[in-house]
ZAMARGU-4260 file (C-alpha; in steps of 0.2 Angstrom, whole numbers, plus 5000, padded with zeros to 4 digits):
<rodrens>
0) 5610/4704/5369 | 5607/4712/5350 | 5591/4718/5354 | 5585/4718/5335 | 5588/4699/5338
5) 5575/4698/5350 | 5563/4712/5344 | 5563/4698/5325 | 5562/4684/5337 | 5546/4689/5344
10) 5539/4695/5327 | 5542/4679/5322 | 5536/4670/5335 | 5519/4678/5332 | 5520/4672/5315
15) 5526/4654/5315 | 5524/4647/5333 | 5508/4639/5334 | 5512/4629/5316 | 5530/4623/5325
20) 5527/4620/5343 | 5526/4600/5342 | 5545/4602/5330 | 5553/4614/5346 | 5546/4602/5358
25) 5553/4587/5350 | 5569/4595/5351 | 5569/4600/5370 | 5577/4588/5383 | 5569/4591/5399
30) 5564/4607/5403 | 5577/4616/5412 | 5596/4623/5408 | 5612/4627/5419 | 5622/4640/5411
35) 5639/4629/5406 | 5649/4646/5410 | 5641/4653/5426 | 5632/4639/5434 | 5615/4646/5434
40) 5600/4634/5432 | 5581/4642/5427 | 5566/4628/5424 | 5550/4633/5414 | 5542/4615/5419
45) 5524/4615/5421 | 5525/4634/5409 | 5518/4639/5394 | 5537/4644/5389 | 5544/4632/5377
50) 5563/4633/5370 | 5571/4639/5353 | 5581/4628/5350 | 5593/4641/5340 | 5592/4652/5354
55) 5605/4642/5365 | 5624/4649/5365 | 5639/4643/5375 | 5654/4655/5381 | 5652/4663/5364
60) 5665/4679/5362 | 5674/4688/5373 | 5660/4692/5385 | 5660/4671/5386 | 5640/4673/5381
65) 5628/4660/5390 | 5610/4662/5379 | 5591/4652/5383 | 5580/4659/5373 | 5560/4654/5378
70) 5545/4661/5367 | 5528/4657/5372 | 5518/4662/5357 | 5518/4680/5362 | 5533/4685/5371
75) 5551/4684/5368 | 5559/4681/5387 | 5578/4678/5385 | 5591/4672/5400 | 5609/4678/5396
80) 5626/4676/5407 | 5640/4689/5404 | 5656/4694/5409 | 5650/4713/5405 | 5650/4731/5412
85) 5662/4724/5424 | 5648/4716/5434 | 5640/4735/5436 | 5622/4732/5436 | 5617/4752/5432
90) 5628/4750/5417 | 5620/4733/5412 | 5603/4739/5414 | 5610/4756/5406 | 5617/4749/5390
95) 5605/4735/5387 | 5593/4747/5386 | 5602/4759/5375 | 5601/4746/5363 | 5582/4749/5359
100) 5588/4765/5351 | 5602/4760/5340 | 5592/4747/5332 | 5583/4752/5313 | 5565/4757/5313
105) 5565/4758/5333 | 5556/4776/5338 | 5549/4784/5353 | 5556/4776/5366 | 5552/4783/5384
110) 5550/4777/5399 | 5537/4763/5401 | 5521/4768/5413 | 5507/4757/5418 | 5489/4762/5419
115) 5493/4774/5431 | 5504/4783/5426 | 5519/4775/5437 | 5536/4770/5431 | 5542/4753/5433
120) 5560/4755/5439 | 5570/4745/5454 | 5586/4746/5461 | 5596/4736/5475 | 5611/4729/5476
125) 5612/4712/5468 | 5596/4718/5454 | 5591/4733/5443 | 5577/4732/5432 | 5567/4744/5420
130) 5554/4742/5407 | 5552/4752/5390 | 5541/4755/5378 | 5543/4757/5358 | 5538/4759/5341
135) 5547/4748/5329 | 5544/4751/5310 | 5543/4732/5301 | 5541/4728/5283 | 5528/4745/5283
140) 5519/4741/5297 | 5522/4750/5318 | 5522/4737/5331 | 5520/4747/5351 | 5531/4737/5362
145) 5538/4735/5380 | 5556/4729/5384 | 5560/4723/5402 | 5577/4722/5405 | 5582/4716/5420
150) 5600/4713/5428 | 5609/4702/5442 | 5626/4699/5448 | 5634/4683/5443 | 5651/4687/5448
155) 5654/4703/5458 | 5663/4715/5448 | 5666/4703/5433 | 5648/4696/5426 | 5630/4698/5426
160) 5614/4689/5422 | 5602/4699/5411 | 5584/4693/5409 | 5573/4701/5395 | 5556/4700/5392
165) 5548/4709/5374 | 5530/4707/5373 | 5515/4720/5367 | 5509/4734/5379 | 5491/4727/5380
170) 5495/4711/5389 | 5513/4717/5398 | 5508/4714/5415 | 5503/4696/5413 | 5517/4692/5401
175) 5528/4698/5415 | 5517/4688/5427 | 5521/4673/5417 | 5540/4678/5414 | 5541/4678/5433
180) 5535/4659/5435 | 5552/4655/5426 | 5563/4670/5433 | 5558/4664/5450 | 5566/4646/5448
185) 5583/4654/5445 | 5597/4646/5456 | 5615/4652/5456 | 5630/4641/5458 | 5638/4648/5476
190) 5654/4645/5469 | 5658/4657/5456 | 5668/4657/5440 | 5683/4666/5438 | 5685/4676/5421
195) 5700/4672/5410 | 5710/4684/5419 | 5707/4679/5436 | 5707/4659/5434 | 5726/4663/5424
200) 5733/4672/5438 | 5724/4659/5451 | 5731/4643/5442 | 5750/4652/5442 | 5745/4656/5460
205) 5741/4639/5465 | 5757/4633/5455 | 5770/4642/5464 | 5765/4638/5479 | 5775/4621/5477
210) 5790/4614/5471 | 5791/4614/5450 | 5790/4597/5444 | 5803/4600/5429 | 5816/4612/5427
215) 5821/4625/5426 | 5831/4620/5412 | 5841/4626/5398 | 5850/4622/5384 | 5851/4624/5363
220) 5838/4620/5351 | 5844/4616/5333 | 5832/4612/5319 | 5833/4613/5299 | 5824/4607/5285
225) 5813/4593/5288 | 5820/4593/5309 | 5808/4598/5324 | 5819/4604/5338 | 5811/4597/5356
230) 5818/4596/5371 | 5805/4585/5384 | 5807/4589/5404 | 5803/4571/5406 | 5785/4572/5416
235) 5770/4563/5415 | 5757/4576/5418 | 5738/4584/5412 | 5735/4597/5422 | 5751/4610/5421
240) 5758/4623/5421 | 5773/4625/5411 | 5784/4641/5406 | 5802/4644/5393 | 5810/4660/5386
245) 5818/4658/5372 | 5832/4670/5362 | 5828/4671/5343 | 5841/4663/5333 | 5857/4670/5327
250) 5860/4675/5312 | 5842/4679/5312 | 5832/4673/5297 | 5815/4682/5289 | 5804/4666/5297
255) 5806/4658/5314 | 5796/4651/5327 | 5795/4644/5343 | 5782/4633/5354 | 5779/4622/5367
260) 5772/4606/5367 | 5761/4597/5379 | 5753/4582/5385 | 5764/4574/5374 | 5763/4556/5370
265) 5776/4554/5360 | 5777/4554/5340 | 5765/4568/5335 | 5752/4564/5350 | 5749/4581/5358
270) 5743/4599/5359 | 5757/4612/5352 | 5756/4631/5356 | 5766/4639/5342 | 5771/4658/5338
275) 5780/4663/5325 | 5791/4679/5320 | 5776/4688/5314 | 5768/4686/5329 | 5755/4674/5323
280) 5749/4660/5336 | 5743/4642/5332 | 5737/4628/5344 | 5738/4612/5337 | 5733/4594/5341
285) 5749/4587/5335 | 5750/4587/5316 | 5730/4589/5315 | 5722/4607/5310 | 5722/4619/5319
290) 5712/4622/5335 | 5714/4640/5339 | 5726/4653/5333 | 5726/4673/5332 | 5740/4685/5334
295) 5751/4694/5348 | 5757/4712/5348 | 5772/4710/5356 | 5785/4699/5348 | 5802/4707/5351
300) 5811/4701/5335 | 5825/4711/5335 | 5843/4701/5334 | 5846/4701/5354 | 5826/4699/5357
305) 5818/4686/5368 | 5803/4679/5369 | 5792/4670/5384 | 5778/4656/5382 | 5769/4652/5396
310) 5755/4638/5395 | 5740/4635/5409 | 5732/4615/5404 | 5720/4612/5418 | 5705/4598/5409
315) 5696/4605/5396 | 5701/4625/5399 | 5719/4630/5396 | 5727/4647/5395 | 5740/4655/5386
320) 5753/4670/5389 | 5764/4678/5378 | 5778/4689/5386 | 5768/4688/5403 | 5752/4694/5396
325) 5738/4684/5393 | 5734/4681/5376 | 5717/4668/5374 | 5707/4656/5385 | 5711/4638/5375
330) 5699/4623/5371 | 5711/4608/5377 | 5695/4595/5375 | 5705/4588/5358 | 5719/4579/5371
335) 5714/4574/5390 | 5728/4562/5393 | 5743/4566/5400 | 5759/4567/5396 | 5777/4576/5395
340) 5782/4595/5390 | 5793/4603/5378 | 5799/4617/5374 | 5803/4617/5352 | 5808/4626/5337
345) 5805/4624/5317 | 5787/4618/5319 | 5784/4623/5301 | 5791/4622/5284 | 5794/4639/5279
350) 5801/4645/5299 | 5815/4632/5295 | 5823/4632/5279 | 5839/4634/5284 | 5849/4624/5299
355) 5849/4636/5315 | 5849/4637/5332 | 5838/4644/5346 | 5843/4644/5366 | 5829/4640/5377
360) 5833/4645/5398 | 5821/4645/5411 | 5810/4630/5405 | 5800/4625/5421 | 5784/4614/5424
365) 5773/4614/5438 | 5760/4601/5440 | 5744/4609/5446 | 5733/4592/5451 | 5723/4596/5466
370) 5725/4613/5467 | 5710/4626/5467 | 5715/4644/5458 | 5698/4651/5466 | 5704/4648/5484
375) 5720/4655/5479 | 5712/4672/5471 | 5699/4672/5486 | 5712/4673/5502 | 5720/4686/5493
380) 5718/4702/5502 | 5708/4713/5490 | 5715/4731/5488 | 5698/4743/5491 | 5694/4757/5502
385) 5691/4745/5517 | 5707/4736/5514 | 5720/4750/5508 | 5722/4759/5527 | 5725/4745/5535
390) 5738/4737/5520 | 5748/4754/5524 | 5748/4755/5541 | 5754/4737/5542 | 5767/4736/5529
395) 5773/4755/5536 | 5775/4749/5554 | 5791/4740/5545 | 5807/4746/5541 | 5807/4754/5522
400) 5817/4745/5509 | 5827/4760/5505 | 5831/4776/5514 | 5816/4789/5513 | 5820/4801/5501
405) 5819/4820/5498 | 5823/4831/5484 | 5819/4841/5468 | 5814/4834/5452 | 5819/4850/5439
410) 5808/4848/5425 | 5810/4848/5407 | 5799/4849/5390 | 5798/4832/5380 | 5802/4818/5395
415) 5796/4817/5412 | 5808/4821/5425 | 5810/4804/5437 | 5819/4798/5454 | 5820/4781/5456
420) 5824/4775/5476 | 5834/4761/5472 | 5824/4744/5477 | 5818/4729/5467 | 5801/4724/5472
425) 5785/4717/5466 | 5772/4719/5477 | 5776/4736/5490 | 5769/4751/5499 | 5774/4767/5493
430) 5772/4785/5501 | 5777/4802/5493 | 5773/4820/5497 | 5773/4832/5482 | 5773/4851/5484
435) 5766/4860/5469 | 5776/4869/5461 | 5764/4884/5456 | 5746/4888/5457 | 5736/4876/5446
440) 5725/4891/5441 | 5742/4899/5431 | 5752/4882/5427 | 5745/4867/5424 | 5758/4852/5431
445) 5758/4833/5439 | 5765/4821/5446 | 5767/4803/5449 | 5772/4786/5452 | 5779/4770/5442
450) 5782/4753/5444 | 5785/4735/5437 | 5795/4742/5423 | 5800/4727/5411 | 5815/4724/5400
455) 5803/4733/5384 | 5802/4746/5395 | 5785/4745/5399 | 5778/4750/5416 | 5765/4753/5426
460) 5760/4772/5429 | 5752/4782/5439 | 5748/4803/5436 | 5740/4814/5445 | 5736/4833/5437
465) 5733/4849/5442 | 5717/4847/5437 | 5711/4836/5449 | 5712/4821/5437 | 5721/4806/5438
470) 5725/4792/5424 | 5733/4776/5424 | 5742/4766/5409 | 5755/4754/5404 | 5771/4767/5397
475) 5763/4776/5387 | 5745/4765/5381 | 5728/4770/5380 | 5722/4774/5397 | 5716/4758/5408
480) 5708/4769/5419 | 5706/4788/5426 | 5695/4797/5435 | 5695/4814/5446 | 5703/4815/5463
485) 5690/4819/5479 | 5701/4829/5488 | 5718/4839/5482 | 5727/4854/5482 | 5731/4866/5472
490) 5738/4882/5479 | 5758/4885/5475 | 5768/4877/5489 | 5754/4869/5495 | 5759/4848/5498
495) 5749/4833/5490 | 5751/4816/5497 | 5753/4802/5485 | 5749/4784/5494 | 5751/4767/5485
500) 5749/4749/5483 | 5753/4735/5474 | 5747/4720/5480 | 5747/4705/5464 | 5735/4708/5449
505) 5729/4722/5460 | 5733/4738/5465 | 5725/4757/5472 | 5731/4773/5476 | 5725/4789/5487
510) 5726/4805/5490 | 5728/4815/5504 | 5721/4802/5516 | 5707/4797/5503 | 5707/4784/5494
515) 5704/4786/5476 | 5703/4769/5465 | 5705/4751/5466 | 5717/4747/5450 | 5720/4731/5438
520) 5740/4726/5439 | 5735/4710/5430 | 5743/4713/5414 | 5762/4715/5419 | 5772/4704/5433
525) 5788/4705/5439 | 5800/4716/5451 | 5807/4732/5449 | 5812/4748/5455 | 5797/4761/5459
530) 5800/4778/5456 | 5792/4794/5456 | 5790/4808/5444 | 5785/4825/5436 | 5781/4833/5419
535) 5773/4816/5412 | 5764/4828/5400 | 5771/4840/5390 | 5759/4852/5393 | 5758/4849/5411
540) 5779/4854/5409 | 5789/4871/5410 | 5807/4870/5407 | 5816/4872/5423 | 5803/4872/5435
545) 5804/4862/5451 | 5792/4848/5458 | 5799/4847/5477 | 5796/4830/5485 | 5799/4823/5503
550) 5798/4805/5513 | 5797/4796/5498 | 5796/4775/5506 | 5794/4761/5498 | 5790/4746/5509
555) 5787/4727/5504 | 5772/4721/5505 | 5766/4702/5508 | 5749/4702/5509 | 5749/4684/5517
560) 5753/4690/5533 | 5738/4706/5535 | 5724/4700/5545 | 5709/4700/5531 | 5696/4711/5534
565) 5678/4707/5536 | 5665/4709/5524 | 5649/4714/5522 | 5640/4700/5517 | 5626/4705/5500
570) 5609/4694/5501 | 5603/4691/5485 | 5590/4709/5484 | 5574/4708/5478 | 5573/4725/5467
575) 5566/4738/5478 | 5558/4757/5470 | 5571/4770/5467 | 5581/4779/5452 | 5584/4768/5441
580) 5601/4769/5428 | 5596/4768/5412 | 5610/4773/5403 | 5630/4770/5407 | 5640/4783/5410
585) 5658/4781/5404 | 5673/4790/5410 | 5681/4799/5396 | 5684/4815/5400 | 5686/4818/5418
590) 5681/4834/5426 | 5690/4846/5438 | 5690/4840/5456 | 5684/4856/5467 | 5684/4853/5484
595) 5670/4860/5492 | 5674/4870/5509 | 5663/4861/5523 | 5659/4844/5512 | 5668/4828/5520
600) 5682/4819/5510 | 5668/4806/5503 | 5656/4818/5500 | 5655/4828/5483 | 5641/4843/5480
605) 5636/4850/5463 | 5622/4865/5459 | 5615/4870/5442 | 5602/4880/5436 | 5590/4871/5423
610) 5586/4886/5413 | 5570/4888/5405 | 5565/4882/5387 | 5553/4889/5374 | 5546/4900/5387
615) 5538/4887/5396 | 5538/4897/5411 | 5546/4884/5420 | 5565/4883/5429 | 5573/4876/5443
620) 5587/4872/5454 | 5597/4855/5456 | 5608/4851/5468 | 5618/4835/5466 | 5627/4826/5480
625) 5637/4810/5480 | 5641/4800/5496 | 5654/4785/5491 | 5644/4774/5478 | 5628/4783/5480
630) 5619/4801/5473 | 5604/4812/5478 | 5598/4824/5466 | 5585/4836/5474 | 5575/4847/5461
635) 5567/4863/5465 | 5556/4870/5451 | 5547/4887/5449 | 5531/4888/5437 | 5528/4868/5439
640) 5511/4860/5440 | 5516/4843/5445 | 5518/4827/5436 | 5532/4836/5424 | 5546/4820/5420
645) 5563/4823/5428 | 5576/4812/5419 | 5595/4813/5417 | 5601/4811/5401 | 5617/4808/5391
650) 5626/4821/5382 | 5622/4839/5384 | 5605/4852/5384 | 5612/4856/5366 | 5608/4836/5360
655) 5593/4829/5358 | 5589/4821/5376 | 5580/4805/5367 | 5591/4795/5377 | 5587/4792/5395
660) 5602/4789/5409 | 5593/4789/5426 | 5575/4792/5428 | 5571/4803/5441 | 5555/4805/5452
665) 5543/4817/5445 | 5542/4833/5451 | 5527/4833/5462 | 5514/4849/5464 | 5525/4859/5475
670) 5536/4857/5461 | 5550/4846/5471 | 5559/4831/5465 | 5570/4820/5476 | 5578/4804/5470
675) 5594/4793/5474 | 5602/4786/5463 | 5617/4770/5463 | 5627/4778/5456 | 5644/4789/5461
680) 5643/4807/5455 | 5658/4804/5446 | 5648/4793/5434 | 5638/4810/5429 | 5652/4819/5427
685) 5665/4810/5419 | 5655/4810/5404 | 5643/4825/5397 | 5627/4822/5406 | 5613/4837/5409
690) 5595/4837/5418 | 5579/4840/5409 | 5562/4843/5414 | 5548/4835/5403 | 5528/4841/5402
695) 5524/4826/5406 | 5523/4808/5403 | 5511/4811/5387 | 5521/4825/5382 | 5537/4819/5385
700) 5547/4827/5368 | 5541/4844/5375 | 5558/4849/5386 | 5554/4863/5399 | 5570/4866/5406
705) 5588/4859/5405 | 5604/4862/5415 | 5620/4852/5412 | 5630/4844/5423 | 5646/4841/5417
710) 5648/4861/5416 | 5640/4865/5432 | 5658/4862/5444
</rodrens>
């Protein structure tokens, strides 16, 4: 949510609501919503909440944003469903609220307390919540107000449902009360949706596991001026899935394009997905306007290129793929009727001025009537740190693909020094030990694994440094992920074991025996060899230096035949006291992983010293320890009173620290703070984060002491 949308929503709710409640309530039918997207219902029957009737959105954006808005004459209480933060509540609660502080003429925001002087924070697992308060500076005038932000999972790891509440300090509590009449009538849909990603990879999925309806066919498409080249598969069919590559034509022209057509009723009666040269995409309703369009970055256009479409129609929701990434979500509600596929070329004027030709292969339709993409995606094994040991063992038990392999991977400056073992595969196990070739204290180096490596040359890697971090990307893209590695080694000849899967639209890796992430391989399909390799950085590469490696195995994998392990059924939690996240902590930069003699694999420890400030007379110790998913901060100061305000902020002792990340318990008159937080420690260290005592709540801008985290390792 723009939070300046609802801070001017309320203002003016205060202004005009009592001269237009009979026109809102004229436009309101009934008095309860379902969330079109998520399936979420809320009810404000029998209420004094009535709706805006501008305040309702539908799957807008990438986020596919579900929006009631209700105002009641002094509140602003909004319902929003998301496919944010990748489901995390901690960073839902975090970045909602970090909005208050980007917004024009918002000041002093803190920590909300209520007449007594407590905080009001929860924390569980299905709900995190916190309330604020703030000056906002309008049209000359300060208005004091509190924002409640609360968030819920919608779809685990994927959505959530935030629920906002801006009102005036004075009658907080029993706006809240009355927000609470309408948050109690919310019901989730059991079944959840999947996001884009997730319901494309489910319907091709569910496809596959049947005969194709059509094809797969090939042949020659020639069009000209004023002549549409088709060729039909000759089905009758709505819902499906449909698939062609197609070469660009020879000699090739300036302008070109190719498409393919569906629910096709003959004549110029259907939907046409079009891409041209320039990489521009167009869906059409036959010769109509144009429905949706944008553009793909990948077009291979030389002379010898190829190109593959790949179409998803299931009712109203379809979904398109260029070069087996997805590209766009499609509305299909223009054309319900079923029809035939085709695959075509010249669809417009200025692509076909010339008579040419285009060869099409691989053109294949499956129907997807009566099958369910969800089931598909849920009886897939997921690939988590439950799941990954038992993946391993199974698919190990097995008899490798290719001979183990040992050997020295001689390194050079400019290219990274690989071994490929010689398999095709999609889905595998892989095993590798690496022995570091010096100490990481005098060389820096790393190593690394690769996979699903396409005809561009784009692949999946994995790298691991000598730093203790660890990154993953497509070739050489932007980062999808990274992170630091719990438990390494870094002495010369000491030996690092690299574990891996690859299991569908999802993969993970570990370490050592740990495992280390869960990874997205949803954006590139396909078999191919699997290698390993060394000096993927240039830094982290001296000329003639060797990486040794041994036992590297790759193993198929077919997750249909390993035993699904339980899990841990969630109830719905009601929000419970504890730290609560205010603030996401993003990985950027990761730190150093330094194994701490005596700590378990899953556990990671971290003192600092929160020096003193302006002579307060005040310092302390912190000790911060993360166990899996969870961390404890224990504060110890000297010189404290009690009641001084304990927070962990974003950025570092040298910023400002207006902007609060975790709020932690106050330090109580033995001056001792305890507080744990849902959060892993590498979320506080991936990112500059530092702690910082406050006087108190009434003089919270008078720092007493700080130490920073991320330099505390």
């Amino acid at each position: 949510m723009a939070f300046a949308r609802a801070l001017l929503s309320l203002l003016a709710a205060l202004l005009v609501l009592p001269s237009i409640a009979t026109g809102i309530a004229a436009q309101v039918e009934g008095e309860s919503w379902i969330s079109p997207t998520y399936g979420f219902s809320v009810t404000w029957a029998g209420t004094d909440w009535v709706l805006d009737p501008d305040g309702t959105l539908t799957a807008v954006g990438a986020e596919r944003l579900d929006r009631i808005h209700l105002l009641n004459g002094l509140s602003s209480l909004y319902f929003e469903g998301a496919t944010r933060y990748a489901g995390n509540l901690s960073s839902c609660v975090a970045e909602e609220a970090n909005l208050l502080a980007e917004e024009t003429g918002v000041s002093e925001i803190r920590p909300y307390r209520d007449r007594d002087g407590v905080q009001l924070i929860a924390d569980g697992p299905n709900s995190s919540a916190a309330a604020f308060s703030l000056t906002l500076a309008v049209a000359g005038q300060e208005v004091d107000l509190v924002d409640y932000v609360e968030c819920r999972t919608l779809v685990p790891d994927q959505a959530v449902l935030i629920i906002t509440l801006v009102t005036e300090p004075a009658t907080f509590d029993e706006e809240l009360a009355s927000a609470r009449a309408v948050v109690d009538t919310i019901t989730q849909s059991v079944a959840q949706p999947l996001d884009p990603l997730a319901a494309y990879g489910g319907w091709l999925a569910a496809a596959q596991t049947q005969p194709s309806i059509a094809g797969p066919l090939s042949g020659e498409l020639s069009y000209g001026p004023g002549v549409l080249a088709v060729k039909r598969a000759g089905i009758d069919a709505s819902d499906v899935y449909v698939r062609a590559e197609f070469a660009n034509p020879e000699p090739l022209p300036a302008l070109w394009d190719v498409g393919i057509g569906f629910r096709d009723g003959g004549g110029e009666e259907q939907l046409r997905l079009v891409v041209d040269s320039e990489g521009n995409w167009f869906l059409k309703d036959g010769l109509g306007g144009v429905i949706a369009g944008g553009t793909v970055v990948d077009v291979d256009a030389s002379p010898a290129g190829t190109n593959i479409i790949e179409i998803v129609a299931a009712g109203d929701t379809g979904y398109f793929a260029f070069n087996e990434r997805l590209v766009s979500e499609l509305d299909l509600s223009a054309r319900a009727e079923s029809g035939d596929v085709f695959a075509g070329a010249g669809f417009f004027n200025e692509d076909a001025t010339a008579e040419r030709s285009i060869a099409y292969r691989e053109f294949e339709a499956w129907s997807l009537a009566g099958l369910d993409p969800q089931a598909v995606a849920e009886s897939r094994v997921p690939v988590d740190a439950a799941t990954f040991p038992q993946i391993v063992v199974f698919s190990s038990a097995a008899s490798p693909l290719a001979e183990a392999a040992s050997g020295e991977l001689v390194q050079a400056v400019g290219s990274a020094t690989i071994m490929p073992i010689g398999v095709v595969v999609e889905d595998f196990v892989a095993r590798v030990e690496f022995t570091n070739p010096s100490d990481a204290s005098d060389r820096p180096w790393d190593f690394g694994i690769a996979f699903r490596e396409q005809e561009s040359g784009d692949h999946y890697r994995i790298t691991i440094a000598s730093d203790g971090t660890w990154e993953y990307q497509i070739g050489l893209q932007t980062d999808l992920a990274g992170g630091s590695v719990p438990l390494m080694s870094f002495d010369a000849g000491a030996v690092n074991t690299l574990e891996f899967v690859a299991a569908g639209d999802q993969a993970g890796f570990a370490v050592n025996g740990v495992f280390v992430s869960a990874l997205d391989a949803s954006q590139i399909d396909g078999a191919s060899d699997v290698w390993i390799g060394a000096g993927f950085h240039q830094a982290d590469a001296v000329t003639g230096e060797v990486t040794r490696f041994a036992n590297f195995a790759v193993w198929a994998l077919d997750t249909g035949d390993i035993p699904a392990v339980a899990a841990t059924p969630e109830a719905l939690a009601t929000p419970v006291a504890g730290g609560t996240p205010v603030a996401a902590a993003t990985p950027t930069a990761p730190a150093m992983a330094t194994p701490l003699a005596g700590v378990p694999p899953q556990s990671e420890e971290i003192a600092l010293r929160l020096d003193e400030r302006d002579d307060s007379g005040i310092d302390a110790l912190a000790v911060v320890q993360g166990v899996d998913e969870e961390t404890t901060i224990d504060v110890v100061a000297r010189g404290a009173t009690g009641g001084e305000v304990v927070v962990v902020h974003e950025g570092t002792c040298a910023d400002s620290l207006s902007l609060p990340a975790f709020l932690l318990e106050d330090l109580d008159s033995g001056g001792r703070s305890e507080t744990l937080i849902a959060a892993p420690l590498a979320d506080l260290t991936d990112a500059e984060h530092a702690i910082a005592i406050h006087r108190s709540a009434e003089m919270y801008e008078d720092v007493v002491a700080c130490g920073d985290i991320s330099g505390a390792g």
